[in-house]
VOBAVO-741269 format. One record per residue (C-alpha): residue number from 1; residue in three letters; x, y, z. Coordinates in Angstrom, 2 decimals. Layout:
N
<vexkol><seq>NUM</seq><type>ALA</type><c1>X</c1><c2>Y</c2><c3>Z</c3></vexkol>
...
This chain:
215
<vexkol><seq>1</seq><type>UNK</type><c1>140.16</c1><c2>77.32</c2><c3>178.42</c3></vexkol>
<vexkol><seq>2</seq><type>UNK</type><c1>137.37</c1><c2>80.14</c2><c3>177.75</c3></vexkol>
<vexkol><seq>3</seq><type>UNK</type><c1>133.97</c1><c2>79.11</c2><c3>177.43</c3></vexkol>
<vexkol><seq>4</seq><type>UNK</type><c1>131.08</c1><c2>80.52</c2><c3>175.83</c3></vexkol>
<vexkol><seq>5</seq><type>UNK</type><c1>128.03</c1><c2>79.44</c2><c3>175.60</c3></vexkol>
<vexkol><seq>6</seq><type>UNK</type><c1>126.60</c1><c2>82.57</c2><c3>174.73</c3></vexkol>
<vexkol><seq>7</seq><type>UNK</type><c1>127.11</c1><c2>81.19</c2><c3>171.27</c3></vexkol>
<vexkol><seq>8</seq><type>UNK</type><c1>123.83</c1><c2>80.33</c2><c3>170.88</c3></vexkol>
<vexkol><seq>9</seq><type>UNK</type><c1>122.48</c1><c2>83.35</c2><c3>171.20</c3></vexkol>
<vexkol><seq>10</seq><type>UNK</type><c1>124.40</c1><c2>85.35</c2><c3>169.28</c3></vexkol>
<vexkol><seq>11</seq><type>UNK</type><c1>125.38</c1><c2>83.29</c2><c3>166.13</c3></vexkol>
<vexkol><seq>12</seq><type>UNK</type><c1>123.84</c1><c2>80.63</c2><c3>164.19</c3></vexkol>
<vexkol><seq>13</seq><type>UNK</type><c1>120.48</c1><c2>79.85</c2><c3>162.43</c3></vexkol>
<vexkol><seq>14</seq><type>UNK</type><c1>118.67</c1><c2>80.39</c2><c3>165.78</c3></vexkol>
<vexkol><seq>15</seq><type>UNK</type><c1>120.11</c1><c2>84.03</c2><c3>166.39</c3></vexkol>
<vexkol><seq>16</seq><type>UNK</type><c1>119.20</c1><c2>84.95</c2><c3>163.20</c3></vexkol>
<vexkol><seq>17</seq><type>UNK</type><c1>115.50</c1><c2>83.53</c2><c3>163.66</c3></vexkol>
<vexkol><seq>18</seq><type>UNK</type><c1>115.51</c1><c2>85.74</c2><c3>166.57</c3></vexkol>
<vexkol><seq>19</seq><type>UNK</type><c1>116.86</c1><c2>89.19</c2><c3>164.72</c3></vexkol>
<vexkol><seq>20</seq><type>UNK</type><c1>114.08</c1><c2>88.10</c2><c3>161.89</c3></vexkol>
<vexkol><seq>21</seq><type>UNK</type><c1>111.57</c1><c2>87.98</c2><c3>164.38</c3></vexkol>
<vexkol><seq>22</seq><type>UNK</type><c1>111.08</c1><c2>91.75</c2><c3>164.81</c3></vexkol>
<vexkol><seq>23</seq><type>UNK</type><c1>110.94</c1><c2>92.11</c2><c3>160.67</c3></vexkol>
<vexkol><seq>24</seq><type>UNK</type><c1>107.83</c1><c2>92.74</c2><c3>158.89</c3></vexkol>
<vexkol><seq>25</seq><type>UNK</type><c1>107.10</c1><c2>89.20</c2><c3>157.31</c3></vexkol>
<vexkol><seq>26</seq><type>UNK</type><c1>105.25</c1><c2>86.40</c2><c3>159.70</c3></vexkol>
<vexkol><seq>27</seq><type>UNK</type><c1>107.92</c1><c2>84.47</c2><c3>161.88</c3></vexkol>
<vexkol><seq>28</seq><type>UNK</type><c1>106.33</c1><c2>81.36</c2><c3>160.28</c3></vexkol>
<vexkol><seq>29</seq><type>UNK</type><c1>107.17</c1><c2>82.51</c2><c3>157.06</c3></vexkol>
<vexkol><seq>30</seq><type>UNK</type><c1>110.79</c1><c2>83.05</c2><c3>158.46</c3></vexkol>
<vexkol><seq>31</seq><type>UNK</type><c1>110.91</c1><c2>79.59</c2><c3>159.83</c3></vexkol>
<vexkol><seq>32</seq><type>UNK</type><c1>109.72</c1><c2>78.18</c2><c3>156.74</c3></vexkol>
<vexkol><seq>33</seq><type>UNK</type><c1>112.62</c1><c2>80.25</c2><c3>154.38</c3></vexkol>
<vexkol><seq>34</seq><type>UNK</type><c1>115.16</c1><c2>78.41</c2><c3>157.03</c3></vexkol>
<vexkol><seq>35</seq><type>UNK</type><c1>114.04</c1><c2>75.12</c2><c3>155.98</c3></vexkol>
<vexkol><seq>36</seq><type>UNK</type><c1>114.27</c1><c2>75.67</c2><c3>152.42</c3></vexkol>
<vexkol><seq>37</seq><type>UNK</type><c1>117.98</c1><c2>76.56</c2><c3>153.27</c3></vexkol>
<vexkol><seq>38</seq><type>UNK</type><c1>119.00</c1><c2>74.23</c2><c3>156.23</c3></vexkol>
<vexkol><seq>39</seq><type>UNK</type><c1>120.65</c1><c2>71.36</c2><c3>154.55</c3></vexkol>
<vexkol><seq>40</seq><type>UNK</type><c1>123.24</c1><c2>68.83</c2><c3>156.04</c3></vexkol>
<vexkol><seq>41</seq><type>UNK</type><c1>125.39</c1><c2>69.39</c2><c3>152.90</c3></vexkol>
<vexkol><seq>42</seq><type>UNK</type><c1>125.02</c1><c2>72.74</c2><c3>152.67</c3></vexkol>
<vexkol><seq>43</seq><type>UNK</type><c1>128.51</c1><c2>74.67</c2><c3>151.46</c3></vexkol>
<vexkol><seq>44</seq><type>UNK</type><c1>128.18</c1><c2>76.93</c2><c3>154.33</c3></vexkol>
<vexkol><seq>45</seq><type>UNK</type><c1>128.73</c1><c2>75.22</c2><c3>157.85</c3></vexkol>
<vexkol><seq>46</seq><type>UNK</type><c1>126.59</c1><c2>77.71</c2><c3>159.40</c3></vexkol>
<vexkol><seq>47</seq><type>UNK</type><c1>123.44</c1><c2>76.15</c2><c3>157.36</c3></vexkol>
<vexkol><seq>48</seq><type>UNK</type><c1>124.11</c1><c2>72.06</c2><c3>157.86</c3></vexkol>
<vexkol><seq>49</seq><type>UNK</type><c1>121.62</c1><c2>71.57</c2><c3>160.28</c3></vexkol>
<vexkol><seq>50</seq><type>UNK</type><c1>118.02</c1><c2>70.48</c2><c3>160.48</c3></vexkol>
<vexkol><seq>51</seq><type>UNK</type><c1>115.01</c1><c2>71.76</c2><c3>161.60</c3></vexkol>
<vexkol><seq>52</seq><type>UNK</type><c1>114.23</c1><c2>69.16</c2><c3>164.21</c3></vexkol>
<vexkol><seq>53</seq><type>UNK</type><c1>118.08</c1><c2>69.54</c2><c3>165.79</c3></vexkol>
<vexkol><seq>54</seq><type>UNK</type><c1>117.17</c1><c2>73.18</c2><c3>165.65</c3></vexkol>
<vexkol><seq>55</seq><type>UNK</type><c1>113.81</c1><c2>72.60</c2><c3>168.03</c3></vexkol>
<vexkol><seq>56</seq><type>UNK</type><c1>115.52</c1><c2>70.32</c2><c3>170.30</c3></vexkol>
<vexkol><seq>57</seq><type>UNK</type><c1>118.39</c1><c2>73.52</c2><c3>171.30</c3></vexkol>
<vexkol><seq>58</seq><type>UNK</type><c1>115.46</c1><c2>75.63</c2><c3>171.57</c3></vexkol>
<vexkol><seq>59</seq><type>UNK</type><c1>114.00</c1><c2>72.82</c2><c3>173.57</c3></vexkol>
<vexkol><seq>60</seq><type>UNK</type><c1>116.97</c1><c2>72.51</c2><c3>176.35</c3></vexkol>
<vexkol><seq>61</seq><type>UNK</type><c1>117.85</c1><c2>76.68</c2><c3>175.92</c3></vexkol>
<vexkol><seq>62</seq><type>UNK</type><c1>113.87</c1><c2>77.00</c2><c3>177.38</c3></vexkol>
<vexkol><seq>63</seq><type>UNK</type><c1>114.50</c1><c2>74.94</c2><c3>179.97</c3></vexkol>
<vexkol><seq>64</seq><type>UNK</type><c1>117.88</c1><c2>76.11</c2><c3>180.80</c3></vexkol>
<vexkol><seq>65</seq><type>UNK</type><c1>117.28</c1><c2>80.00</c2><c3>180.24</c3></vexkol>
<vexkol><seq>66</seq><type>UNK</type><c1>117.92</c1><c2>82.43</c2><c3>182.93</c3></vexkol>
<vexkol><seq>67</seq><type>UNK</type><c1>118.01</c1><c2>86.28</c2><c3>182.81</c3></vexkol>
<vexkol><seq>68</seq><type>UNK</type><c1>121.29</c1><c2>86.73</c2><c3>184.56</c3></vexkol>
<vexkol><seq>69</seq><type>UNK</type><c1>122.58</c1><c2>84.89</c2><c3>181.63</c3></vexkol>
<vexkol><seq>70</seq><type>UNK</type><c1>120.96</c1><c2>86.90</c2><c3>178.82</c3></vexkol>
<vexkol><seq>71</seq><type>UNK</type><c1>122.10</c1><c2>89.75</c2><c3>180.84</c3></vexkol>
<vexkol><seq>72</seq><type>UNK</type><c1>126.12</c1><c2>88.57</c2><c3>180.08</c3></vexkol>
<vexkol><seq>73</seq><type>UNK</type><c1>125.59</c1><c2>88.25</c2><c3>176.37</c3></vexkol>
<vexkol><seq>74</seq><type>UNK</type><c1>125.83</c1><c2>91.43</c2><c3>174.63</c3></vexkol>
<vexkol><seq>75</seq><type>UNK</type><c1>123.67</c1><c2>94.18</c2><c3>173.74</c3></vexkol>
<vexkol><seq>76</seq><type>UNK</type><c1>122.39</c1><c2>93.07</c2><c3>170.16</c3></vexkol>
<vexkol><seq>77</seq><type>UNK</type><c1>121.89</c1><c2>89.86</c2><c3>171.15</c3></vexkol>
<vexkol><seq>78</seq><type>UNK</type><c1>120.08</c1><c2>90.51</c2><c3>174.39</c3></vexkol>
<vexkol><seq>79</seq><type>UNK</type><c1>118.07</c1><c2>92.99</c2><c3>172.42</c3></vexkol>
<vexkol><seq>80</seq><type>UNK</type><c1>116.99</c1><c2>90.66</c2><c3>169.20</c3></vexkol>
<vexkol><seq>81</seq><type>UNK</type><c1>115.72</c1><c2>87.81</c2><c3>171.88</c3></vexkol>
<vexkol><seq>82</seq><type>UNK</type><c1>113.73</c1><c2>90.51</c2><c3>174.00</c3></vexkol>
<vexkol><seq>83</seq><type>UNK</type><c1>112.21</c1><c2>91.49</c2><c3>171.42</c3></vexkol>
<vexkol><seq>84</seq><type>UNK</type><c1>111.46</c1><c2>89.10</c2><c3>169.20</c3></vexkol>
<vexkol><seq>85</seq><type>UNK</type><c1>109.70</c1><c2>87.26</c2><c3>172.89</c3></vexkol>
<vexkol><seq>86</seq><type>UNK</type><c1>107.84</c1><c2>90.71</c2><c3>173.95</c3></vexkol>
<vexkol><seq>87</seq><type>UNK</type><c1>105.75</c1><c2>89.94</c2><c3>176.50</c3></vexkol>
<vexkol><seq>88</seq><type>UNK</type><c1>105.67</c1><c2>86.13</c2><c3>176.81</c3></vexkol>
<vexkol><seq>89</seq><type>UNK</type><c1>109.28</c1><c2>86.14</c2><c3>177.67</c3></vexkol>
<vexkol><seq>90</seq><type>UNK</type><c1>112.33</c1><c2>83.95</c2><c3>175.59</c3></vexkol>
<vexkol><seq>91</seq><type>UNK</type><c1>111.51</c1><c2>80.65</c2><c3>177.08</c3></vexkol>
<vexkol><seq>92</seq><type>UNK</type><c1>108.29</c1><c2>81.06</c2><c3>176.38</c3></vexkol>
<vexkol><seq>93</seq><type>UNK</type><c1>108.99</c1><c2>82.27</c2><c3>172.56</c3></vexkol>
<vexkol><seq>94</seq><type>UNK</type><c1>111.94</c1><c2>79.33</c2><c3>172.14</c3></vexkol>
<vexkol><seq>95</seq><type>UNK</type><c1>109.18</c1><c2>77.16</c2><c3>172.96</c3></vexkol>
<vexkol><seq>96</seq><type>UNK</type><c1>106.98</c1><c2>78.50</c2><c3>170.32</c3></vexkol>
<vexkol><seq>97</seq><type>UNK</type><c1>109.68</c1><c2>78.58</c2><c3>167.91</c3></vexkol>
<vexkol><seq>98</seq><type>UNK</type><c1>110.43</c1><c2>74.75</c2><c3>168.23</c3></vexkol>
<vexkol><seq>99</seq><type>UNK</type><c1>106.97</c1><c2>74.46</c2><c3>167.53</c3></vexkol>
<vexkol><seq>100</seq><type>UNK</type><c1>107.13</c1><c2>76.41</c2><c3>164.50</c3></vexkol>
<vexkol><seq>101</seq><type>UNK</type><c1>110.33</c1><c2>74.52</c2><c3>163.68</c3></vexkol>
<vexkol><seq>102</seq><type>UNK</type><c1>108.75</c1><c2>71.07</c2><c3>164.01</c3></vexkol>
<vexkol><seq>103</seq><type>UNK</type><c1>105.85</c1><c2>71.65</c2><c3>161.96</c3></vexkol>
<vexkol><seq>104</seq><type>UNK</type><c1>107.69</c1><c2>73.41</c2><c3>159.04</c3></vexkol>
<vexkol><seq>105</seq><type>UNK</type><c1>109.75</c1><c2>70.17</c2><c3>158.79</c3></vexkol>
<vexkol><seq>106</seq><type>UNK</type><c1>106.59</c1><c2>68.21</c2><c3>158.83</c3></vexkol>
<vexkol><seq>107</seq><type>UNK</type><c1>105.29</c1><c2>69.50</c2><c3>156.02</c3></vexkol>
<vexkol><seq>108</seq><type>UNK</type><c1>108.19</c1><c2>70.16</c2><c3>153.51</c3></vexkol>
<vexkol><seq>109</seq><type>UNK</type><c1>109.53</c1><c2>72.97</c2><c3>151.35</c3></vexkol>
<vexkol><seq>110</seq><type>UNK</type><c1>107.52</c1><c2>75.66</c2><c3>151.31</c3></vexkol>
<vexkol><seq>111</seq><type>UNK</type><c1>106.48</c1><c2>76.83</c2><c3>147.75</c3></vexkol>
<vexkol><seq>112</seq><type>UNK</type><c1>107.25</c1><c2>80.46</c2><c3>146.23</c3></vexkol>
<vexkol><seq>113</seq><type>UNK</type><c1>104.04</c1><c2>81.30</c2><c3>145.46</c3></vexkol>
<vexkol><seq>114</seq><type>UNK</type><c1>102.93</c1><c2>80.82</c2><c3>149.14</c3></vexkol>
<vexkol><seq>115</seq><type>UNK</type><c1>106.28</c1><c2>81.98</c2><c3>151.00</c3></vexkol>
<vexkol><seq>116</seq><type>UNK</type><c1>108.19</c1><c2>84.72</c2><c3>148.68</c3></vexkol>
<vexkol><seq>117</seq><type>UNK</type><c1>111.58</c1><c2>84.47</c2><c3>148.37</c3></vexkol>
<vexkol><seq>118</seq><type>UNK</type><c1>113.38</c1><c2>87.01</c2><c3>150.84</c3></vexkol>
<vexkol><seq>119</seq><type>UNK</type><c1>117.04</c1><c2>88.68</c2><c3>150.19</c3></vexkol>
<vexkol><seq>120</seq><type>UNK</type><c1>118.35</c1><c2>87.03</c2><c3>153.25</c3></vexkol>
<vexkol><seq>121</seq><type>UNK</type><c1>117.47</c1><c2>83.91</c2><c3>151.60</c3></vexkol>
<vexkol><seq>122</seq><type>UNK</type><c1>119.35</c1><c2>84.64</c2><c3>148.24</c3></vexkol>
<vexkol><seq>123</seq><type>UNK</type><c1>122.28</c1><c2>85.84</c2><c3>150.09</c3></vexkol>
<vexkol><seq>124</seq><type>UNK</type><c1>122.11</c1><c2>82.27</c2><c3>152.60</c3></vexkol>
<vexkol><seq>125</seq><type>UNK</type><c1>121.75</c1><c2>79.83</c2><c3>149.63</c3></vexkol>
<vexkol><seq>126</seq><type>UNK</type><c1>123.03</c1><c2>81.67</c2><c3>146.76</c3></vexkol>
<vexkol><seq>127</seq><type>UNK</type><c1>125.65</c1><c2>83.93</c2><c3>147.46</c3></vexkol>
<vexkol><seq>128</seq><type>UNK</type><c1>128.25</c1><c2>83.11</c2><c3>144.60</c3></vexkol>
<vexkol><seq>129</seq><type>UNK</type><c1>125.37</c1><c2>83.62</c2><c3>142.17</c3></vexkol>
<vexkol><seq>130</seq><type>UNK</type><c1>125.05</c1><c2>87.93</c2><c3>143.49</c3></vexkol>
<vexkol><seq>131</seq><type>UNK</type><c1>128.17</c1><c2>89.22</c2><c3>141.00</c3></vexkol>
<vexkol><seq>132</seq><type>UNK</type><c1>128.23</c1><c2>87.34</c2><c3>138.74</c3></vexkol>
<vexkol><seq>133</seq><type>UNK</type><c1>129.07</c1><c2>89.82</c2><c3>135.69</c3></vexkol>
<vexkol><seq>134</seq><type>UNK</type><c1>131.31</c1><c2>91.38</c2><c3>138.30</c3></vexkol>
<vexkol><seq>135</seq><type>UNK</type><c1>134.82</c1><c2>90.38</c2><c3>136.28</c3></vexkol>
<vexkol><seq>136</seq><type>UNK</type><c1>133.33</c1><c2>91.28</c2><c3>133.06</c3></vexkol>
<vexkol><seq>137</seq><type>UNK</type><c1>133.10</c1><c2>94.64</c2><c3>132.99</c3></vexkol>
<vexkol><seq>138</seq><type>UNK</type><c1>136.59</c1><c2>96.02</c2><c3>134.66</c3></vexkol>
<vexkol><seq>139</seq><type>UNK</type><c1>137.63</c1><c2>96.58</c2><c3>131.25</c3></vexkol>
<vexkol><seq>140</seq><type>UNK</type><c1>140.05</c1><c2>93.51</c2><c3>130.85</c3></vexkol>
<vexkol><seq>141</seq><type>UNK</type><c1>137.61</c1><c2>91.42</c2><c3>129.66</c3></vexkol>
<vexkol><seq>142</seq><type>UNK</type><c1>134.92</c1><c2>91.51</c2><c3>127.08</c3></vexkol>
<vexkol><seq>143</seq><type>UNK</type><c1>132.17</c1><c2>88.99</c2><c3>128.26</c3></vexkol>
<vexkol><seq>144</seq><type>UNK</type><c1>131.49</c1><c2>87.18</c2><c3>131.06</c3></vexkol>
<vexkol><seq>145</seq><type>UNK</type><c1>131.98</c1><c2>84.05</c2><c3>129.77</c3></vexkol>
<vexkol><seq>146</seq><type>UNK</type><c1>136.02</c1><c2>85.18</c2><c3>128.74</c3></vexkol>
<vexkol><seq>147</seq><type>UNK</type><c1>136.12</c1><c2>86.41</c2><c3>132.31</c3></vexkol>
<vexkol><seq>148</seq><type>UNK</type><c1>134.78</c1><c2>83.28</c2><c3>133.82</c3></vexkol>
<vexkol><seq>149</seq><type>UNK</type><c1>137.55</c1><c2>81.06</c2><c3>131.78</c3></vexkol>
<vexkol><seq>150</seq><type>UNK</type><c1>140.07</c1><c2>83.01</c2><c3>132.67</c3></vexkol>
<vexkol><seq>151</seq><type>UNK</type><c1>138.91</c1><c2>82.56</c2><c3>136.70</c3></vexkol>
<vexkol><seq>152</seq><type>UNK</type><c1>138.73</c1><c2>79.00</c2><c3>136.24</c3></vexkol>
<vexkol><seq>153</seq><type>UNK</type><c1>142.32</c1><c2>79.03</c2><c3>134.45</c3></vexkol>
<vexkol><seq>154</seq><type>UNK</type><c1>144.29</c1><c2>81.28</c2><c3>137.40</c3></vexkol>
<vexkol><seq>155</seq><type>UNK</type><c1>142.52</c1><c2>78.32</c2><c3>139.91</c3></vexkol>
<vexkol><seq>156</seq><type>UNK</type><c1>143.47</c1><c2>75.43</c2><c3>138.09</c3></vexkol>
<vexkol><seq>157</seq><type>UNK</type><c1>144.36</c1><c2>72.93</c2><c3>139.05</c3></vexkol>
<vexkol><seq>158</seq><type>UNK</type><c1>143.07</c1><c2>73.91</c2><c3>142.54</c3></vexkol>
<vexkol><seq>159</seq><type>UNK</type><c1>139.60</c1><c2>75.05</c2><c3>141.09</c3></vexkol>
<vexkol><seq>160</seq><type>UNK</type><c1>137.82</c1><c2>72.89</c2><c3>142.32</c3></vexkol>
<vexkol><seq>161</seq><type>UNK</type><c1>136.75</c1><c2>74.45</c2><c3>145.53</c3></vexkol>
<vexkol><seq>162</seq><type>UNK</type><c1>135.76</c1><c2>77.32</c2><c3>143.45</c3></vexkol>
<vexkol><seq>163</seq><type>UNK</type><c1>134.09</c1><c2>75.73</c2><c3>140.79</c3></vexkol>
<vexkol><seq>164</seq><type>UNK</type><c1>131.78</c1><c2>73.29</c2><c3>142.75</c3></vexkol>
<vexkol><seq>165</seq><type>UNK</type><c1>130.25</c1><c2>75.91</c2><c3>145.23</c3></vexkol>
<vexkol><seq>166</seq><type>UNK</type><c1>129.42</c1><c2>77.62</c2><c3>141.98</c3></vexkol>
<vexkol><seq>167</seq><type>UNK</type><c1>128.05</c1><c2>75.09</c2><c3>139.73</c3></vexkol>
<vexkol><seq>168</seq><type>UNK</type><c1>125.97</c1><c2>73.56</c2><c3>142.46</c3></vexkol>
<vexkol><seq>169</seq><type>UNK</type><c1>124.41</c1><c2>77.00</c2><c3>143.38</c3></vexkol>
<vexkol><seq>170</seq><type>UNK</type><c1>124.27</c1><c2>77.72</c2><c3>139.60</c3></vexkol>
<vexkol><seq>171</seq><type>UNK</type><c1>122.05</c1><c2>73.83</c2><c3>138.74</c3></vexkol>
<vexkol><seq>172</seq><type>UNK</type><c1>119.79</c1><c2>75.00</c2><c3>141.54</c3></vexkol>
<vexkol><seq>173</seq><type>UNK</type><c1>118.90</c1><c2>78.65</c2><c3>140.87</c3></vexkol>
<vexkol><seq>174</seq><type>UNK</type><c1>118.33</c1><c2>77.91</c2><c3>136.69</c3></vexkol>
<vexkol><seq>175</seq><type>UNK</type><c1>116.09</c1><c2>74.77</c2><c3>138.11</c3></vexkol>
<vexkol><seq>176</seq><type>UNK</type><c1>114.03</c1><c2>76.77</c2><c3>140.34</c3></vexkol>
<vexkol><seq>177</seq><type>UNK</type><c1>113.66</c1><c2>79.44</c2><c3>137.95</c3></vexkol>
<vexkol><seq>178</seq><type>UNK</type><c1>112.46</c1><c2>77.39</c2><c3>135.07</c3></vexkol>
<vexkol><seq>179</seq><type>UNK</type><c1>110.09</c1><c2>75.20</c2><c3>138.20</c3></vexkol>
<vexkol><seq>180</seq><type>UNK</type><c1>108.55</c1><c2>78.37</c2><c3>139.94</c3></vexkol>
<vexkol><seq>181</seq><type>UNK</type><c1>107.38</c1><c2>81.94</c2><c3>137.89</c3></vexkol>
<vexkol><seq>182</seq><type>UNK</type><c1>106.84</c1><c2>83.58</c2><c3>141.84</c3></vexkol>
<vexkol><seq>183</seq><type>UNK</type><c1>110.84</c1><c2>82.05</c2><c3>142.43</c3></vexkol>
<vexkol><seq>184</seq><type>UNK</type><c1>112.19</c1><c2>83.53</c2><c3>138.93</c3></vexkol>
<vexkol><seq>185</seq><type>UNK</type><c1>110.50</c1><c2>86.65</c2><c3>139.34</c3></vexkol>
<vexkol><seq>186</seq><type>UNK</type><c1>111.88</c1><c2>87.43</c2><c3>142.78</c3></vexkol>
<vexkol><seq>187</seq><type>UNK</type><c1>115.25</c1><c2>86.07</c2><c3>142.13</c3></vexkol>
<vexkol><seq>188</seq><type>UNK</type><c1>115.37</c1><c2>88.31</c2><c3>139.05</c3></vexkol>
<vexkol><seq>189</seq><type>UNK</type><c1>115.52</c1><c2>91.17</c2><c3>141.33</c3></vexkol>
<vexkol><seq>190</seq><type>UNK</type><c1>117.41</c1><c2>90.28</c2><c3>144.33</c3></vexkol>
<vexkol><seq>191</seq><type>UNK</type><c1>120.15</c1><c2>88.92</c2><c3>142.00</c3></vexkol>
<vexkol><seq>192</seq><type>UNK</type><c1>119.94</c1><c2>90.70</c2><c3>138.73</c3></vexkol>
<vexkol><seq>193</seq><type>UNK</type><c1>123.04</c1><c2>89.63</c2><c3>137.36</c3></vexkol>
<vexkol><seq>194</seq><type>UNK</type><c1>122.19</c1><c2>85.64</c2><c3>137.69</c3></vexkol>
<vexkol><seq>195</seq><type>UNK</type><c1>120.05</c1><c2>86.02</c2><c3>134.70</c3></vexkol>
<vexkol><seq>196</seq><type>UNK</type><c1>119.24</c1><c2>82.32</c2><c3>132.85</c3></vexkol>
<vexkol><seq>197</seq><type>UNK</type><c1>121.77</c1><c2>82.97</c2><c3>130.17</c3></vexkol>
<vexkol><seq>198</seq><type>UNK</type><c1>124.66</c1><c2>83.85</c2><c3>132.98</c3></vexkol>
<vexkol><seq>199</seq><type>UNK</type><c1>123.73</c1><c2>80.92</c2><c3>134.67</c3></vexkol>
<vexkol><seq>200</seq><type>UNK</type><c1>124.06</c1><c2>79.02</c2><c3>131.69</c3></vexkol>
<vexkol><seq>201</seq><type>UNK</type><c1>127.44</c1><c2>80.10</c2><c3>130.86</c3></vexkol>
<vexkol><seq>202</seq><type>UNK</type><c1>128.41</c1><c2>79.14</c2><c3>134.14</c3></vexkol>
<vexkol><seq>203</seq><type>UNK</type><c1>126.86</c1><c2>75.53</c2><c3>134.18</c3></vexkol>
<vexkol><seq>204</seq><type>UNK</type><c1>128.31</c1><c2>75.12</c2><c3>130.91</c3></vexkol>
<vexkol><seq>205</seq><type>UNK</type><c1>131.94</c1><c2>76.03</c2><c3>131.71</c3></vexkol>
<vexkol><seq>206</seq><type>UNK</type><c1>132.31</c1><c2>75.08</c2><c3>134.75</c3></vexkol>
<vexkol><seq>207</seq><type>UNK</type><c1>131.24</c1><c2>71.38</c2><c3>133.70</c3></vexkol>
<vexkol><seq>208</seq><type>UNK</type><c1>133.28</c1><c2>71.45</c2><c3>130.49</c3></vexkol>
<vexkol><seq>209</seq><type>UNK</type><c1>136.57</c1><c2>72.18</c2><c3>132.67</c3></vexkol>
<vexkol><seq>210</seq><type>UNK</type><c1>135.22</c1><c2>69.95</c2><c3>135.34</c3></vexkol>
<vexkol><seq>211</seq><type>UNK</type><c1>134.72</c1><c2>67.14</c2><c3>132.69</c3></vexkol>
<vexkol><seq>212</seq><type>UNK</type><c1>137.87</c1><c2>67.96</c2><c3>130.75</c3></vexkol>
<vexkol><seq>213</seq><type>UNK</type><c1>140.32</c1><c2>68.05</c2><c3>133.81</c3></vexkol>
<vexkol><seq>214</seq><type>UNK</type><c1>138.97</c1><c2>66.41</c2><c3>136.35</c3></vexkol>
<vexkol><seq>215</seq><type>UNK</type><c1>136.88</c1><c2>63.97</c2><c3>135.50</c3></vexkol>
């Protein structure tokens, strides 16, 4: 059987730390967006994990590193890790990065106003929310809200891996919105067509068919 523990350098909420790294925002605003996402129960498997867990990989991958390693994983990978490290070398920068990991778990969600939402974020913990209006206009149906029943009615009664995704992600955005001007001002643009009255519509129908048929 094929192994490859490369994995971890090439995949995962640690990779993409890594590729982030290199941006223009502070890594320790990066590392603080991941913890606003990471959640055991997340929808996506790639995001059910936990800051702490996180540090301890980086913890054992410091320890364990070795160039001829890196060297076998390949080239975009090698390259994110190099240079998100730059001079201090990737154990050296997984160490920091636990460290960064640790402490943004200590102190909780970061607020909007002090960490701006990013795209990456939007697209991690809301992407069923980015085309939303998407069936609407094809010219079959007249309003979302038409569209969105007749979605609902082609999944039934399987719907409700569709549905719950979509309501959940739905509850959270409209909260955050009405909780946070900096979130609802930045999620206005990086998801223009999750506007509060689309989100409503959603909440509203998914839970009526949720409530009507499977409750």
């Amino acid at each position: 059987m094929a192994l490859h523990p490369e994995g971890m350098f090439t995949g995962g909420p640690l990779a993409h730390l890594a590729t982030l790294a290199a941006g223009p925002d502070p890594l320790e605003w990066e590392v603080l967006r991941l913890a606003r996402i990471l959640r055991p129960n997340h929808w996506d498997a790639a995001w059910r994990e936990t800051p702490q867990r996180l540090a301890s990989q980086l913890d054992y991958l410091s320890t364990a590193f070795s160039e001829e390693f890196l060297a076998g994983c390949p080239e975009p990978a090698r390259s994110s890790w190099r240079t998100a490290a730059g001079a201090q070398g990737v154990p050296a920068f997984m160490t920091g990065l636990a460290t960064l990991l640790r402490l943004a778990d200590r102190e909780g969600d970061a607020r909007y106003e002090e960490v701006p939402l990013a795209a990456w974020e939007v697209r991690a913990r809301f992407p069923l929310l980015l085309s939303l209006d998407g069936w609407a206009y094809d010219g079959e149906f007249g309003s979302y809200e038409e569209s969105l029943r007749a979605f609902v009615d082609a999944e039934h009664p399987h719907c409700f891996d569709e549905l719950i995704p979509r309501l959940t992600q739905a509850l959270e955005a409209r909260t955050l919105r009405a909780d946070s001007p900096a979130f609802a001002e930045a999620f206005g643009v990086l998801a223009p067509t999750a506007t509060p009255e689309t989100l409503d519509v959603l909440i509203r129908t998914a839970y009526a068919h949720l409530t009507e048929h499977h409750g």
